[in-house]
C-alpha positions in Angstrom: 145.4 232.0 100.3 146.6 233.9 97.2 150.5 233.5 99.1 149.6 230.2 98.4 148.4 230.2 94.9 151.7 232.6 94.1 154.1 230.3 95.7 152.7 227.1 93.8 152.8 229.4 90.7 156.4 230.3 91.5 157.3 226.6 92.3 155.7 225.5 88.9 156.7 227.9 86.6 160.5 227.2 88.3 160.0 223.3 88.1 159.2 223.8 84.0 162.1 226.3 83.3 164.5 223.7 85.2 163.5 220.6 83.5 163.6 222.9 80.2 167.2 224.0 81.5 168.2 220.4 81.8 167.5 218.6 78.8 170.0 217.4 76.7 170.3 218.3 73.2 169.6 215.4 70.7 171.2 213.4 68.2 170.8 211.9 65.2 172.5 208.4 64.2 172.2 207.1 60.7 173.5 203.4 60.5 174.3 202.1 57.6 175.9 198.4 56.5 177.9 197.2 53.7 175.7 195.4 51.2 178.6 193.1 50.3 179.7 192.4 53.5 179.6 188.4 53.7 179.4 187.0 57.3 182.1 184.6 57.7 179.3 182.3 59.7 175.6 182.5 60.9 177.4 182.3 64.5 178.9 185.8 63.6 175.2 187.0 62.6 173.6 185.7 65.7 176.5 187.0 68.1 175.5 190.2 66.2 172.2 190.4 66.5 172.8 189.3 70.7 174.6 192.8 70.5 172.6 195.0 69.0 169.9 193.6 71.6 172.1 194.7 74.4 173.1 198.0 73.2 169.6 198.8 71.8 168.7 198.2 75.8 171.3 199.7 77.4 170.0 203.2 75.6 166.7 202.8 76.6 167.6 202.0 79.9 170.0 205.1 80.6 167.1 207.2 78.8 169.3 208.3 76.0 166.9 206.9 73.2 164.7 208.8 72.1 163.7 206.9 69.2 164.7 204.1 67.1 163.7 202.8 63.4 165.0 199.9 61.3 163.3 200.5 57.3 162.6 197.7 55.2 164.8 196.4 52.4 161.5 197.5 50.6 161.4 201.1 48.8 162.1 203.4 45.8 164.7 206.1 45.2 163.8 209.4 43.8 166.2 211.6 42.2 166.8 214.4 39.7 164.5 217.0 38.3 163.0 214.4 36.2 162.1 212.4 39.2 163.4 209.6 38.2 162.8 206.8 40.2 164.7 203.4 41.0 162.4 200.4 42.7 165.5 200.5 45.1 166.2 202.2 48.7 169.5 204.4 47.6 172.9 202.8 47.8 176.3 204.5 47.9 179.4 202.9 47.9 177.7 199.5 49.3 176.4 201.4 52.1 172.4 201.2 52.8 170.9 202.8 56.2 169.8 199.5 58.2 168.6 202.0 61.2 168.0 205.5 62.3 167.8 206.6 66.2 167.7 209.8 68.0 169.8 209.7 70.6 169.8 211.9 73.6 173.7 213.2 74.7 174.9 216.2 76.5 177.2 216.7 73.6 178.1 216.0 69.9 181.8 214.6 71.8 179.0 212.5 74.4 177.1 211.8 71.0 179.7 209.7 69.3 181.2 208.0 72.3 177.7 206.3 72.2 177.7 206.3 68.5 181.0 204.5 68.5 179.6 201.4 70.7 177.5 200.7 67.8 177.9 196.7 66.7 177.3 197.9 63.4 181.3 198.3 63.0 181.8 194.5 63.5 180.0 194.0 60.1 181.9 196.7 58.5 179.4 199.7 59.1 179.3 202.9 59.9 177.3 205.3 61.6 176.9 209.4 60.9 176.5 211.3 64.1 174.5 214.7 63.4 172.8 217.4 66.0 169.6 218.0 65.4 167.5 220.9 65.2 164.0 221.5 65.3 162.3 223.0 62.9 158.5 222.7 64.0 158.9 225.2 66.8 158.6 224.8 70.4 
């Protein structure tokens, strides 16, 4: 009985430090859009949107995505020691984050390949590809 007992142990314990062994590291995309971009039709929106729908599925269904978010226009911009706040989300050079995922990929190379099928480029967009590391522990 306690061979038994060991060997699930063993089995376990070696099932855990595989799967550990195995995961891939993940990624951070921050997508941002040109505020001034001007479609040249509501076609060109919807063929958009028809996109983003596939390629949104297509990461969940290869089980790269970890997670995906898309903020409001709503929000406020902090800066400065003063604090100073704007009833805005931040803006720099036209571009505002439309969506933020967390990607899985084996590596930052793998990371941007994915990064760079993005339909956010069609509109003009961009997206920032960054590891990322955690901070909270294990």
């Amino acid at each position: 009985m306690k061979k038994i007992f060991l060997l699930t142990v063993l089995l376990f314990t070696g099932a855990i430090s595989f799967a550990q062994e195995k995961a891939k590291p993940q990624y951070l995309m921050v997508v941002r859009f040109k505020t001034n971009f001007k479609p040249s039709s509501n076609e060109e929106i919807q063929n958009n949107i028809k996109k983003w729908q596939e390629y949104m599925g297509n990461l969940a269904q290869s089980g790269d995505l970890v997670a995906g978010y898309r903020p409001t226009n709503e929000g406020a911009t902090i800066s400065g020691k003063e604090k100073s706040i704007k009833p805005i989300p931040y803006v720099a050079n036209d571009d505002l984050v439309s969506s933020v995922l967390i990607i899985k990929a084996d590596n930052l190379d793998a990371a941007k390949a994915i990064a760079n099928k993005c339909p956010v480029f069609e509109l003009g967009g961009s997206v920032e590809v960054r590891a990322m590391m955690n901070v909270a522990g294990q």
